[in-house]
N, C-alpha and C positions, 0 to 999 in steps of 0.2 A: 083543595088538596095540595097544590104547589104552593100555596104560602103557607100550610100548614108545615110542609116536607123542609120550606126555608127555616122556618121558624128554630126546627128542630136542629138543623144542619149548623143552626149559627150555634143553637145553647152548647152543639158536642164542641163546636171550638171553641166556647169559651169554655169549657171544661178542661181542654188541652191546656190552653195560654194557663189557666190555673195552676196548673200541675207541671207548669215549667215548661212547655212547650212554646218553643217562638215559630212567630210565622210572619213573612213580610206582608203580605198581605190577604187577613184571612176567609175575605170574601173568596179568592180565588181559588182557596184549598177545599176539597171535598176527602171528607173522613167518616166511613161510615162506624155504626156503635161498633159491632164487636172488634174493631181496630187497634191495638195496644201500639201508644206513642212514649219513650222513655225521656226522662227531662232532659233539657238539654239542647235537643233532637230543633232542627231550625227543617219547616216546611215551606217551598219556596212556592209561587205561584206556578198554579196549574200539574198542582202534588194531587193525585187523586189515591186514596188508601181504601181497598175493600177487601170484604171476606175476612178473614182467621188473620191477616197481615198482625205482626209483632216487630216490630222497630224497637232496639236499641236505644240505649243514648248516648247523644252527643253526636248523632250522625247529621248527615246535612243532605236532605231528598228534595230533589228539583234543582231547576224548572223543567213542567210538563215531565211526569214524572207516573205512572201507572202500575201499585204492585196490588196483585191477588191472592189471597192466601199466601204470603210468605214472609219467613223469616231474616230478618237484618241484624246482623252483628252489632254492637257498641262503636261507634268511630266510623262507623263507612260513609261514602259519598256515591249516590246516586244521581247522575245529571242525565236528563231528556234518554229516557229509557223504558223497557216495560218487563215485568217479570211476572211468573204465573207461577204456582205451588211451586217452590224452590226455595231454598235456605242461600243467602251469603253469609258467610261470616262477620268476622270483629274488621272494621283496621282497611274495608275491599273500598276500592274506585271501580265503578260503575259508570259505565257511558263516556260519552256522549253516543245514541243512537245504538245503546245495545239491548238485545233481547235476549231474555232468559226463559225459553219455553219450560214447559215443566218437567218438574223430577232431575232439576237438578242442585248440586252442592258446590257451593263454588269454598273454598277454602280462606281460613283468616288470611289478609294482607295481600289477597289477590291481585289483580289487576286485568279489569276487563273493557276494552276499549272501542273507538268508533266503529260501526259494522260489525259486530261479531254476534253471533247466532249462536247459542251454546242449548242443545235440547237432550235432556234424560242422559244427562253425563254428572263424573266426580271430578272436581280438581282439588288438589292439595294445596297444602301453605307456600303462599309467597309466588303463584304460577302467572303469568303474563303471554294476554292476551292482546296486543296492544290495536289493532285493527284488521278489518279485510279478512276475517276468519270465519269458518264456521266448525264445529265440533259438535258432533252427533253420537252419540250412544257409545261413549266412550268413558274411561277410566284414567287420570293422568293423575302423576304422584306432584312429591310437592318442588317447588323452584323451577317450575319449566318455562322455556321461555319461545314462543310461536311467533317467527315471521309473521309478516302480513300475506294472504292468499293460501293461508294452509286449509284443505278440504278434507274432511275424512268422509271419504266416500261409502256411508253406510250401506247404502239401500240400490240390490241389483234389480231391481224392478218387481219383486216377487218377496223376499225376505232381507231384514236389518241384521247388518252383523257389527260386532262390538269391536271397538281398536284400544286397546292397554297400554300405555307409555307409563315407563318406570318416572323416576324423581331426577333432576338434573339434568335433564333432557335439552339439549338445542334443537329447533326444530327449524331449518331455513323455510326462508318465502318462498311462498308457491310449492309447498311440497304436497303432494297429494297420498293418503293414506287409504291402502283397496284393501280393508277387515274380511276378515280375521288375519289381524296380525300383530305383532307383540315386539314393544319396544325396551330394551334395557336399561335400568337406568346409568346415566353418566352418558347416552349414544352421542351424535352428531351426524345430522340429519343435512346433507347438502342442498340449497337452493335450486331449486325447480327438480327434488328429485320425487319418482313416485313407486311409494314404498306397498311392494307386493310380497315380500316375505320378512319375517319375523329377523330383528335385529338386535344381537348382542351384547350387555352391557359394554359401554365404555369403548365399543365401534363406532366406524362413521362411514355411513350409507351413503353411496353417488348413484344416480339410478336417474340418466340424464340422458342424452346423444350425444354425442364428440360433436365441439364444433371445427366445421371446416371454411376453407379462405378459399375463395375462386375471387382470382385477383382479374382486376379489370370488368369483372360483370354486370356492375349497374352500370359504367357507362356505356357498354354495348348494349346492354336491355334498354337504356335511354336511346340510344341510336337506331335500334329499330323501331321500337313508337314512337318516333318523331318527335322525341321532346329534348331534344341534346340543345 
């Protein structure tokens, strides 16, 4: 049964490499039948394609690389990643270390980056992801651009709620988003701030502590633990 399974596994890559598919090395690719690979399309080792997956061409998936039922745009790059019923577009970078749980749409010429967790959300054209993010059950328009550490905090323990960001949106690091709430597009979202009520176009939300000086207090705090 397993050299029957190999047998097969090698004829569907060579049915690839036929039709224009390069692979650096094709022992290491697994591609199962109903897989659509477009010519072009270079699969790097430890690319594994199953289920309904339709790949593009001229994109470049891998290494170590895992998509389920989903859709890839012409042009995109998927590096050490995994995605599950989801669509990327044309033109998207993918990974390194990203997941795409399902039911989501990432937009042409994306950019989705190290760490980031993207599940049952829409992004628009051109939005950036760059790392250290996750985005849950949300809606962002196109050109946005997320610090690193942005959370949307869907889920209050009991029910998920959705967070909407208009198009042109900045969003600083570490901002934290507590849905339902709704962002305009053009906002400016300040660094470490955490967004509880809905913000209007072309505003910019601070939503921080004041920081304050107390002058001389680590060397007294040193001084009494005895570490001066």
């Amino acid at each position: 049964m397993i050299k029957d399974r190999s047998v097969a596994m090698a004829a569907r890559r060579q049915q690839l490499l036929d039709a224009g598919v390069e692979m650096m090395d094709p022992a290491a690719v697994y591609v199962e039948d109903t897989v659509t690979v477009g010519a072009g399309t270079v699969l790097l080792p430890g690319t594994i394609l199953r289920g309904g997956t339709v790949i593009g061409e001229n994109c470049r998936i891998g290494p170590d690389v895992m998509l389920t039922n989903c859709q890839v745009g012409a042009g995109s790059t998927i590096n050490a990643s995994q995605c599950e019923d989801s669509e990327i577009g044309a033109n998207c970078q993918i990974g390194p270390y990203t997941h795409i749980r399902p039911h989501c749409v990432v937009g042409d010429e994306s950019k989705i980056g190290a760490f980031v967790q993207l599940k049952n959300c829409t992004l628009g054209v051109g939005t950036k992801m760059a790392h250290l993010t996750y985005v849950g059950d949300s809606d962002v328009g196109d050109h946005c651009n997320f610090g690193c550490g942005t959370v949307t905090c869907n889920y209050d323990g009991f029910r998920k709620f959705r967070t909407t960001i208009g198009s042109h949106v900045f969003v600083g690091c570490n901002t934290n988003f507590v849905p339902p709430v709704t962002v305009g597009d053009g906002a400016y979202i300040a660094a470490g701030t955490t967004v509880t009520e809905d913000i209007p176009a072309d505003a910019m939300a601070i939503g921080r502590a004041r920081q304050e000086i107390k002058e001389g207090w680590a060397e007294k705090n040193r001084k009494e633990k005895g570490k001066q």
